[in-house]
N, C-alpha and C positions, 0 to 999 in steps of 0.2 A: 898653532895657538900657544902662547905664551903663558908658563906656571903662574899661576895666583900669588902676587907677594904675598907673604906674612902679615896674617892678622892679629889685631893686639885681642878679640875675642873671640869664642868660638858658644856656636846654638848648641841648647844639647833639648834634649825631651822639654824639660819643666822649664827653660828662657836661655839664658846665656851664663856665659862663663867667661869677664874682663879678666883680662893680666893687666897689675895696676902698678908703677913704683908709685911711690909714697913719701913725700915730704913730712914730715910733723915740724911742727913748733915754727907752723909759717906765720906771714903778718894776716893769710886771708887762707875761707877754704874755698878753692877751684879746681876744675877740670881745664889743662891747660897742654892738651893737644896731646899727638903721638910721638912717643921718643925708640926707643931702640938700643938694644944692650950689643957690647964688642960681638956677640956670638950671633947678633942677627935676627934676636928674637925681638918682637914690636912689644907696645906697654903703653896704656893710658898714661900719661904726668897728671899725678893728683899732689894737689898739698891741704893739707888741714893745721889750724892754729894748735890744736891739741896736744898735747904729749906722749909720749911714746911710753906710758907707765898703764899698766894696771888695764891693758886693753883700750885706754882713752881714745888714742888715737885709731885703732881702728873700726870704733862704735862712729867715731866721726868721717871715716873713708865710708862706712854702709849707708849713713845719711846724706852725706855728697851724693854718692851713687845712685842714691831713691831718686833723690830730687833730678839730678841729672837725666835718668832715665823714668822719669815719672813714674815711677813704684810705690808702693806703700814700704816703709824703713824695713818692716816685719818679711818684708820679700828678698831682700838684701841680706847676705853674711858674708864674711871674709873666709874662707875655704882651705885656704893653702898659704903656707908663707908667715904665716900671725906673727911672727918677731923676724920677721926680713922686712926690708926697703920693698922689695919684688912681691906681690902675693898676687893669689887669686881669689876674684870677688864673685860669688854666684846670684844672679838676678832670677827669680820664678817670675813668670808670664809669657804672656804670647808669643814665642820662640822668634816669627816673624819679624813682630810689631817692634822688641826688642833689639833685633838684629837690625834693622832697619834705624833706628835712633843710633844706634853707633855705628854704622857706614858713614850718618849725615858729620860726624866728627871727625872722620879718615876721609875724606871729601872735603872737606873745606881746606 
């Protein structure tokens, strides 16, 4: 049996936990596939029109993220990384239900 590639999230108790880079100051905000850094590690491509000041930008990666994974915005924070390109985004909910909505994105 062949190792499990590198996932760009991982379940934990309370939902998930995406590895995101992060655009700001795009023309649109989307969820735009999986990408992959030189050391091999996977990553959501998100971009947001927002700015990179004063947390803008990443109030607007937690609202991409809700909506993307059908959360409430209040379920969503940015966790890790807050002034990197690279962060981690934590989602609360059904560990499963969540995991499953981002496989159907690493599958397409």
């Amino acid at each position: 049996m062949s190792p499990q590639p590198p996932s760009f999230f991982r379940s934990t108790t309370e939902g998930v936990e995406v590895f995101v880079r992060l655009t700001p100051k795009s023309s649109r905000d989307a969820v735009e596939g999986i990408g992959e850094t030189a050391d091999g590690r996977c990553h959501l491509k998100a971009r947001v029109r927002a700015v990179p000041e004063d947390g803008k930008a990443n109030k607007a990666l937690e609202k991409l993220v809700a909506r993307w994974l059908g959360v409430p915005v209040g379920n969503v924070s940015v966790v890790g990384g807050a002034t990197s390109r690279l962060k981690t985004v934590a989602a609360a909910g059904n560990p499963e239900t969540l995991a499953s909505r981002c496989r159907q994105v690493s599958d397409a």
